[in-house]
Backbone as JSON, one array per atom type, in Angstrom:
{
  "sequence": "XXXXXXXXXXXXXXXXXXXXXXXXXXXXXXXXXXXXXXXXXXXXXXXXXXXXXXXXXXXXXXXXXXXXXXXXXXXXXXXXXXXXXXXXXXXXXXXXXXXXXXXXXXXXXXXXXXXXXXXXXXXXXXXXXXXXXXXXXXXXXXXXXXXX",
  "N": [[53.69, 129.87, 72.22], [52.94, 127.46, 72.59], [54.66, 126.39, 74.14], [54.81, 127.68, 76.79], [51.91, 127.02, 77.24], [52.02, 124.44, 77.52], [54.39, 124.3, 79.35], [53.23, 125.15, 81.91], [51.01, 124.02, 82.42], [52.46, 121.35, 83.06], [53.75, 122.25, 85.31], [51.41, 122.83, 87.14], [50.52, 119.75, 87.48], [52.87, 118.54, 88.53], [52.66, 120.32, 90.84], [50.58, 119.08, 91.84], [51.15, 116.85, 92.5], [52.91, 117.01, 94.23], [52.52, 118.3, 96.33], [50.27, 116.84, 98.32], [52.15, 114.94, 99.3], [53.96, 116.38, 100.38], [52.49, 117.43, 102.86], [51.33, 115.25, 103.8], [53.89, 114.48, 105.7], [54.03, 115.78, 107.8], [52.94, 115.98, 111.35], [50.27, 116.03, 114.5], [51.97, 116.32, 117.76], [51.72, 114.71, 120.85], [52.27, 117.31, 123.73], [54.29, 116.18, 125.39], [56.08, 115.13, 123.66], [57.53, 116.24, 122.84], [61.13, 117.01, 122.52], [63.34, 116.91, 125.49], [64.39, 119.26, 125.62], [63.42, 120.83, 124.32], [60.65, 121.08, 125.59], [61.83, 122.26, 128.26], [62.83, 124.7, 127.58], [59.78, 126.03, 126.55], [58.92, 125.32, 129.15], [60.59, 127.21, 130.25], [59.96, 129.99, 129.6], [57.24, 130.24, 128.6], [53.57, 129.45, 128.96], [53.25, 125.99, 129.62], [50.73, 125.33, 129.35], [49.32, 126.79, 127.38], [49.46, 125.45, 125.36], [48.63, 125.09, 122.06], [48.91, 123.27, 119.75], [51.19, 121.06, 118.72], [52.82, 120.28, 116.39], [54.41, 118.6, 114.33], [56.98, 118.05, 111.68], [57.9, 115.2, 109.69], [59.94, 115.21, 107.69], [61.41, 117.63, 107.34], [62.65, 117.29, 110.22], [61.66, 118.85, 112.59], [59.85, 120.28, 114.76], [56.54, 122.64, 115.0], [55.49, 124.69, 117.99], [52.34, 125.5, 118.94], [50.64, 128.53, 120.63], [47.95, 129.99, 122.75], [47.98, 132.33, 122.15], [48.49, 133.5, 120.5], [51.16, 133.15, 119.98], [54.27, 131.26, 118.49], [56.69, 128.78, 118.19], [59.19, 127.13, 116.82], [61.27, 123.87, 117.01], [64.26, 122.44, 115.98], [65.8, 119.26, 115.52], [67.25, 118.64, 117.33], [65.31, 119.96, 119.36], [66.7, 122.61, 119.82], [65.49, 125.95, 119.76], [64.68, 127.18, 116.98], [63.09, 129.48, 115.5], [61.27, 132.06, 116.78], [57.92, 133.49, 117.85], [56.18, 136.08, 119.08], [52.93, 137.92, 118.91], [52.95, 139.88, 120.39], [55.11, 140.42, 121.71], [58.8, 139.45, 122.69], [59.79, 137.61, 125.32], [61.84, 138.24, 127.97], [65.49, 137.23, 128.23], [65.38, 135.44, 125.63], [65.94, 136.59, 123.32], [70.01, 136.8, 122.51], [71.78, 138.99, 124.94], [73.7, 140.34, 123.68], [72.19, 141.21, 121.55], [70.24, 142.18, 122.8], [71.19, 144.66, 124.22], [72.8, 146.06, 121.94], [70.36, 146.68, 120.4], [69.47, 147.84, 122.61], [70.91, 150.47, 123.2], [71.23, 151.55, 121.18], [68.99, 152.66, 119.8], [66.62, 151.22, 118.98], [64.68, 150.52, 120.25], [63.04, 152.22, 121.46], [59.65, 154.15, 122.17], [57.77, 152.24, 122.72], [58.56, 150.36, 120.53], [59.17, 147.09, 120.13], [60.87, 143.67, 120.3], [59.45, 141.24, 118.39], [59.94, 138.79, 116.78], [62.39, 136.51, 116.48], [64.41, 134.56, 114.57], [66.88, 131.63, 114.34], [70.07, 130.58, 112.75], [72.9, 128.57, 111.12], [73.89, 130.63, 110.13], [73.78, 133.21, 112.03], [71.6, 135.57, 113.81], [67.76, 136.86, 113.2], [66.27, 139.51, 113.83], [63.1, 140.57, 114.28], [61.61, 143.49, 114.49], [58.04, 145.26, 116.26], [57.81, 147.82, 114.6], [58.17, 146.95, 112.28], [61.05, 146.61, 111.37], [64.01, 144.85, 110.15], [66.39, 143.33, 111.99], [69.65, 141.77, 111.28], [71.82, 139.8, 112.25], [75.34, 138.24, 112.53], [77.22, 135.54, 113.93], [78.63, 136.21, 115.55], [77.62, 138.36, 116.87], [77.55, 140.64, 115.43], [75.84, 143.59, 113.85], [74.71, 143.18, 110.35], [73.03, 143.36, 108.68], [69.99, 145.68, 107.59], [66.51, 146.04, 107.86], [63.62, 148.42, 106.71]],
  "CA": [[52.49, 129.83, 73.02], [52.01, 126.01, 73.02], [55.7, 125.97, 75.08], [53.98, 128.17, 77.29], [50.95, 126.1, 77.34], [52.77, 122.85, 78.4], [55.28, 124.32, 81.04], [52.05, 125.76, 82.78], [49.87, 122.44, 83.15], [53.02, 120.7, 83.52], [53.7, 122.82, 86.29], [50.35, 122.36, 87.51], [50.5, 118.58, 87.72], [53.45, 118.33, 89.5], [52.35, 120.74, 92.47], [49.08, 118.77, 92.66], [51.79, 115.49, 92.65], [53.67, 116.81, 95.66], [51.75, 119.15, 97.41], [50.26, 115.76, 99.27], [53.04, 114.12, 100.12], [54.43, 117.1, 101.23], [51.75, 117.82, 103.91], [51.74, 114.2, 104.52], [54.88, 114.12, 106.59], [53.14, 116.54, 108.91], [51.76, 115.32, 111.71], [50.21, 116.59, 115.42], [52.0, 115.02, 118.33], [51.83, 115.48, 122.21], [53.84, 117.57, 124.16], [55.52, 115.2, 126.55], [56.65, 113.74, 122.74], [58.89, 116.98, 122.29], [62.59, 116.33, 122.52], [63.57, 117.56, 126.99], [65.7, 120.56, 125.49], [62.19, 122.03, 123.68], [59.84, 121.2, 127.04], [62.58, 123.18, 129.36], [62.4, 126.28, 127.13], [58.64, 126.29, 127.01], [58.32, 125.57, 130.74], [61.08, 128.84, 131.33], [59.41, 130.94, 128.69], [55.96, 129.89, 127.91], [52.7, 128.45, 129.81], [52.9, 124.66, 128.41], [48.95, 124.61, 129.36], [48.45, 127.42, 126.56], [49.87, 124.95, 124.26], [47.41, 124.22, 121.55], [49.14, 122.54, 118.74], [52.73, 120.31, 118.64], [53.02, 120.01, 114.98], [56.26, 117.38, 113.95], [57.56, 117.43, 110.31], [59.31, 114.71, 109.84], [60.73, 115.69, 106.43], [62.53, 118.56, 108.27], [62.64, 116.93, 111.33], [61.48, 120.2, 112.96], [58.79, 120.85, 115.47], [56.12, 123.66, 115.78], [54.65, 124.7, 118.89], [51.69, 126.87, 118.7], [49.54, 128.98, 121.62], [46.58, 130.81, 122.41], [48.15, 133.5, 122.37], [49.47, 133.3, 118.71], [52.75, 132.78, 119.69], [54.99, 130.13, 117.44], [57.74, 128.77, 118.4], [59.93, 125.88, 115.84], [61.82, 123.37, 117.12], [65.05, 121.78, 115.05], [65.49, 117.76, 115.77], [67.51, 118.22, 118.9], [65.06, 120.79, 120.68], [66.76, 124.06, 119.96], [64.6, 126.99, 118.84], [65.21, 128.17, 115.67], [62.18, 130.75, 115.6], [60.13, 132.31, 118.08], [57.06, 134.66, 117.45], [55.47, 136.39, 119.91], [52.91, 139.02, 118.63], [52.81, 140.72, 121.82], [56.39, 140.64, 122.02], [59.5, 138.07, 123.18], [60.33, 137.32, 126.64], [62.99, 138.46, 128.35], [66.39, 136.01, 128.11], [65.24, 134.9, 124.85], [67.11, 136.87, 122.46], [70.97, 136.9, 123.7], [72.29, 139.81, 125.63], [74.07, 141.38, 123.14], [71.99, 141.62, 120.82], [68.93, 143.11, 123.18], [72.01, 145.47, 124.44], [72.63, 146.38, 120.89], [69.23, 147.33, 120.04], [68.87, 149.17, 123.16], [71.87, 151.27, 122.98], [71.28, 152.29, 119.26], [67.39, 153.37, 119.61], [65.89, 150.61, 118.24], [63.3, 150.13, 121.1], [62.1, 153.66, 121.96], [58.84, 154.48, 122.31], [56.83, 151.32, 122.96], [58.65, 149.2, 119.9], [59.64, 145.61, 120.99], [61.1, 142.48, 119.47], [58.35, 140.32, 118.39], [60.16, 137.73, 116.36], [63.72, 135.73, 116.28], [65.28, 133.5, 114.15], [68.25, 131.53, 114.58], [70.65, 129.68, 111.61], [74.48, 128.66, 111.17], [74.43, 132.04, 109.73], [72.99, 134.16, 112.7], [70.45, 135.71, 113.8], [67.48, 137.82, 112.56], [65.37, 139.8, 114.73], [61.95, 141.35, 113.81], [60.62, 144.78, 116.11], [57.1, 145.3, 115.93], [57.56, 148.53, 113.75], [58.86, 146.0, 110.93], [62.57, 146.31, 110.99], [64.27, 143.71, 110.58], [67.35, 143.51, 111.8], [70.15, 141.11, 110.7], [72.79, 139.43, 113.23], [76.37, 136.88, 112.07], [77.44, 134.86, 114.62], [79.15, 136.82, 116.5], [76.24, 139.73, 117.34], [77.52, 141.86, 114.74], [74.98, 144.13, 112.46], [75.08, 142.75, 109.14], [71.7, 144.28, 107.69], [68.79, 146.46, 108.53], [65.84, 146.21, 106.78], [63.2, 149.11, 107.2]],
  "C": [[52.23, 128.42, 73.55], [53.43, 125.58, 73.81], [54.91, 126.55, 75.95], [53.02, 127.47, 78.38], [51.19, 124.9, 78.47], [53.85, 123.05, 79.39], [54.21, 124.75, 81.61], [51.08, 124.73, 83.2], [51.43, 121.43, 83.66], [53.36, 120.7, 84.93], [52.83, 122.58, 87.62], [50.28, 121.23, 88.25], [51.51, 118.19, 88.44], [53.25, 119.24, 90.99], [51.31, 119.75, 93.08], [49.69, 117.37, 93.13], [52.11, 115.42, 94.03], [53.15, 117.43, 96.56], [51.13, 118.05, 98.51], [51.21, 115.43, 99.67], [53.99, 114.87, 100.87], [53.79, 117.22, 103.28], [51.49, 116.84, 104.72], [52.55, 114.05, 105.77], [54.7, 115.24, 108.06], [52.36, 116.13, 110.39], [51.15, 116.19, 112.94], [50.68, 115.26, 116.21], [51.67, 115.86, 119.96], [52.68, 115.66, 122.89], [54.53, 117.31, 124.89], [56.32, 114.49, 125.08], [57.88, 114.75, 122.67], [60.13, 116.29, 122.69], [62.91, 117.52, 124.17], [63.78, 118.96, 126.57], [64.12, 121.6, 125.34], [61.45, 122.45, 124.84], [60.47, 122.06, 127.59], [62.15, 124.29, 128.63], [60.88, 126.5, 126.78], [58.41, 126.53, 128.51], [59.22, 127.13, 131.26], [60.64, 130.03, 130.6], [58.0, 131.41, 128.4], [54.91, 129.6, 129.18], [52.7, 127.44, 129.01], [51.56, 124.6, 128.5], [48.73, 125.59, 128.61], [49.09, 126.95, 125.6], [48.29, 124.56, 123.19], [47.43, 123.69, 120.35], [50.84, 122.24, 118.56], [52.27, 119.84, 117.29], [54.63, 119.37, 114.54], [56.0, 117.5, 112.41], [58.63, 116.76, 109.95], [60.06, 114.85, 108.37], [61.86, 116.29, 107.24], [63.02, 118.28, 109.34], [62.71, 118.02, 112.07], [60.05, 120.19, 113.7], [58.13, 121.97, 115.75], [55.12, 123.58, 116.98], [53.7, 125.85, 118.77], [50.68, 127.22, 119.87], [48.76, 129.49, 121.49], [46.64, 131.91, 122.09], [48.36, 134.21, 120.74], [50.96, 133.51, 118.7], [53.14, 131.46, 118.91], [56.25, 129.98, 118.32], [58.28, 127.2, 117.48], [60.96, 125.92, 116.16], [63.15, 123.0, 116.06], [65.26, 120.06, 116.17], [66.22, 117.37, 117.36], [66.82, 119.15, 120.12], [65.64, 121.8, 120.59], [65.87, 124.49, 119.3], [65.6, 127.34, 117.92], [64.2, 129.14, 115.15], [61.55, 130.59, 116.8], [59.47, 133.77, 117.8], [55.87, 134.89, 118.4], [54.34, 137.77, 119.68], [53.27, 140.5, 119.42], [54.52, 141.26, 122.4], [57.52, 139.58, 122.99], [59.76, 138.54, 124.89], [60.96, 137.7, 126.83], [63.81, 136.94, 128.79], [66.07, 135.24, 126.7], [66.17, 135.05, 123.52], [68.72, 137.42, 123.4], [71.08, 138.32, 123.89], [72.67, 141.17, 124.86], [73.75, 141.84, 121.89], [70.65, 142.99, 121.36], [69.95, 144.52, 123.38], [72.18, 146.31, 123.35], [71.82, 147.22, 120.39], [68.68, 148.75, 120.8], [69.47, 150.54, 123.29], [71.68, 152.31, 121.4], [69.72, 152.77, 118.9], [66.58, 152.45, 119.48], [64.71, 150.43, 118.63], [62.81, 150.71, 121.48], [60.77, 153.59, 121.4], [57.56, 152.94, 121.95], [57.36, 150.04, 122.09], [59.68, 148.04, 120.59], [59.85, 144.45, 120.01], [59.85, 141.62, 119.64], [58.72, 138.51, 117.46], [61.57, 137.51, 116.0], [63.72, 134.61, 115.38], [67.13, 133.43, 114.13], [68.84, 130.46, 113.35], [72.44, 129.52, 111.85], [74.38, 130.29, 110.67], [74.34, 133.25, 110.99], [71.97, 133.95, 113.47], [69.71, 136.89, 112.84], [65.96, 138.22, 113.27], [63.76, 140.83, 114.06], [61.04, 141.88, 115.01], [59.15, 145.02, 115.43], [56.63, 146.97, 115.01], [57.83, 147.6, 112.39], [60.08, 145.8, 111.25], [62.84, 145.44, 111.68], [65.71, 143.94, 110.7], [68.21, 142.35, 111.75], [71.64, 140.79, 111.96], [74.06, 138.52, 112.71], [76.42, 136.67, 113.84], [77.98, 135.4, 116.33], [78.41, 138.15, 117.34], [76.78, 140.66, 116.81], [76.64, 142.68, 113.6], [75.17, 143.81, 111.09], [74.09, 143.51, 108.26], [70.69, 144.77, 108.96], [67.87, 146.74, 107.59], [64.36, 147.51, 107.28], [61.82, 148.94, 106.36]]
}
C-alpha cells in the first residue's frame, strides 16, 4: 500500500514538474511567420482571413493553424501538413487521388458521408469519414486497416 502510496504522489509531482515547461514551449505567432510552403496551402485551401490562431511548438517544431470554422490544420518544421480537420469536411485536392478514388469506388462515401480528417506520417496515411471510420493508408495508397 505505502509502494502504492509513493508511486502515486511521486507521479503527481513530476506531472506538476513538467506539465509547465511543457506548455511553455508553446507559443502564438503571426501568420506571415509560417514557413511559404504552410501560407501556399492555406491560401489554395483555406480563407487565411478566417485564421484565428498560429500556434508554434517549438519542442516539436510543429505549427497549428486554427479557424472559425473549427478547422485545424498542423504544420511540421518545413510547412508540410501533417493533419488537417475539417468538421464540415476536407477540400477537394487535399487528400491524394488515390486514396479519394479508393474510397469512392469501395462505398465509403455514399449517402452524404465525407472525409473530415487526414493525417500524414513516414508510415502513411489515415483518413477519418464523418461516420467514424477510420481508415488506414502505407505509403503507397494501399488499405492497411479499417477501423469502424
Amino acid at each position: 500500500m505505502k509502494r502504492l502510496l509513493t508511486t502515486t504522489l511521486l507521479s503527481i509531482v513530476m506531472l506538476l514538474i513538467c506539465a509547465p515547461g511543457a506548455a511553455a514551449s508553446d507559443r502564438a505567432i503571426a501568420y506571415h511567420d509560417l514557413p511559404l510552403r504552410a501560407q501556399s496551402f492555406v491560401k489554395k485551401y483555406f480563407n487565411p482571413h478566417k485564421v484565428v490562431l498560429v500556434k508554434e511548438d517549438r519542442g516539436f517544431r510543429d505549427t497549428d493553424v486554427k479557424f472559425t470554422d473549427g478547422s485545424e490544420i498542423e504544420f511540421n518544421g518545413r510547412g508540410e501538413w501533417t493533419e488537417v480537420k475539417c468538421p464540415k469536411g476536407l477540400k477537394n485536392g487535399i487528400i491524394p487521388v488515390q486514396i479519394m478514388n479508393f474510397m469512392k469506388h469501395r462505398g465509403y462515401l455514399k449517402h452524404g458521408v465525407k472525409p473530415v480528417k487526414i493525417e500524414y506520417s513516414r508510415k502513411g496515411y489515415e483518413v477519418k469519414l464523418s461516420n467514424g471510420t477510420e481508415l488506414e493508408f502505407d505509403n503507397r495508397f494501399n488499405l492497411v486497416d479499417v477501423d469502424h
